[in-house]
C-alpha positions in Angstrom: 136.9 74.5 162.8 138.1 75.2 159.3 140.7 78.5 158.8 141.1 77.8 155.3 138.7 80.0 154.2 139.6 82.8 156.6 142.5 82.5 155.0 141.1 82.8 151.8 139.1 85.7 152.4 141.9 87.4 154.4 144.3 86.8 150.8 141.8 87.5 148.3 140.9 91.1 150.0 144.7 91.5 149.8 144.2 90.9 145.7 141.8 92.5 145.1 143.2 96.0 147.0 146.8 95.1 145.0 145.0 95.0 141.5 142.8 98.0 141.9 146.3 100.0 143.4 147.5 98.8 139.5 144.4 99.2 137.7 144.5 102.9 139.0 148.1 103.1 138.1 147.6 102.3 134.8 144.5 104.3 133.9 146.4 107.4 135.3 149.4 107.3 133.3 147.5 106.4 130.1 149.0 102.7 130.2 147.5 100.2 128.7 148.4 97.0 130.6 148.7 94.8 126.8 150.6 97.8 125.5 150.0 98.6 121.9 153.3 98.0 121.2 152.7 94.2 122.0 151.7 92.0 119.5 148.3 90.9 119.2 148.9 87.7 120.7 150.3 89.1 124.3 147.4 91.0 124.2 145.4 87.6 124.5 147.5 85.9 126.9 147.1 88.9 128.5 143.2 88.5 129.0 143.4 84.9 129.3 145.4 85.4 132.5 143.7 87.9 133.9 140.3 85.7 133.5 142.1 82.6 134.9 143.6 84.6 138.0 139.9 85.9 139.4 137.9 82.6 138.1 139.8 80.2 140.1 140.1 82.6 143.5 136.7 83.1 142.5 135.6 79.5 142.7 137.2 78.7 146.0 136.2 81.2 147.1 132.1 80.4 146.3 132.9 77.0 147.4 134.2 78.6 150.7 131.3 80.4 151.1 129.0 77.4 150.5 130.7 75.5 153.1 130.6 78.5 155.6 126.7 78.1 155.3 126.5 81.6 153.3 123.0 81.1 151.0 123.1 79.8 147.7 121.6 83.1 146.3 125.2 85.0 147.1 126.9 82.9 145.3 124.7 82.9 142.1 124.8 86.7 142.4 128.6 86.7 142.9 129.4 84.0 140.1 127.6 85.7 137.6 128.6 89.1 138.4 132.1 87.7 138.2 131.6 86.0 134.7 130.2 89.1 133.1 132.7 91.5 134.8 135.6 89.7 133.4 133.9 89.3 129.9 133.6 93.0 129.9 137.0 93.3 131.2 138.3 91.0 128.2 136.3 92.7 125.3 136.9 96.3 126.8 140.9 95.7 127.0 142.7 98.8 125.1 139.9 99.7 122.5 138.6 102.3 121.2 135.4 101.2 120.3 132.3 100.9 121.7 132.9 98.2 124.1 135.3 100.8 125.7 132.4 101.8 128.0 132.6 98.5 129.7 135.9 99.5 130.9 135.3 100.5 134.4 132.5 98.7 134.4 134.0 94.8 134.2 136.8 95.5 137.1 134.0 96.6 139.4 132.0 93.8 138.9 134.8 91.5 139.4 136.0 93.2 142.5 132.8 93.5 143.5 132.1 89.7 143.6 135.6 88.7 145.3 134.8 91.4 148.2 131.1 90.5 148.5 132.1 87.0 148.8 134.9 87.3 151.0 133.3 89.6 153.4 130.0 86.9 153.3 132.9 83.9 154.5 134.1 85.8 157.2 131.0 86.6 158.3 129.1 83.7 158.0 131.7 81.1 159.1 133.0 83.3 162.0 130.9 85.7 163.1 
């Protein structure tokens, strides 16, 4: 039997419940996580590592699922959802304009995904 992916699931739940405790954190206090102090390039890296971080625990995470014998389905759903939630969540970063109401939007899709995913390896691989 595999436990990599219980692992996996087990961790990413862990990252997911750690970046919404910041994400709150920061919308509370008014913070924006780029800062507009930061030059316009931070604010780039910024996004660029924030995409990287959730697309790579993403895919392991669909493979994981895949190999658990979760359906294909899921992990369209999840992928995409995923995609779109961190484009939002990259054109949405500290603006005012009107891609500001993506905001909220792009984290929950992205959080969404991971959880929905996670959940679907423990369940289907162990349960």
């Amino acid at each position: 039997m595999l436990v990599t992916p219980l692992y996996a699931a087990v961790f990413a739940l862990i990252y997911v419940y750690l970046s919404i405790r910041v994400y709150k954190l920061t919308n509370q206090n008014g913070i924006c996580p780029v800062g507009e102090e930061k030059s316009k390039i931070a604010a780039e890296i910024a996004k660029h590592q924030s995409f990287s971080e959730f697309v790579v625990l993403g895919l392991i995470l669909f493979f994981f699922l895949e190999i658990s014998g979760g359906p294909q389905v899921l992990v369209h759903v999840a992928a995409i959802a995923l995609g779109v939630g961190r484009l939002m969540t990259s054109c949405s970063s500290c603006q005012e304009s009107a891609t500001k109401k993506y905001e909220k939007l792009g984290p929950a899709l992205s959080y969404t995904s991971i959880v929905a995913v996670s959940f679907g390896i423990l369940y289907f691989r162990y349960f």
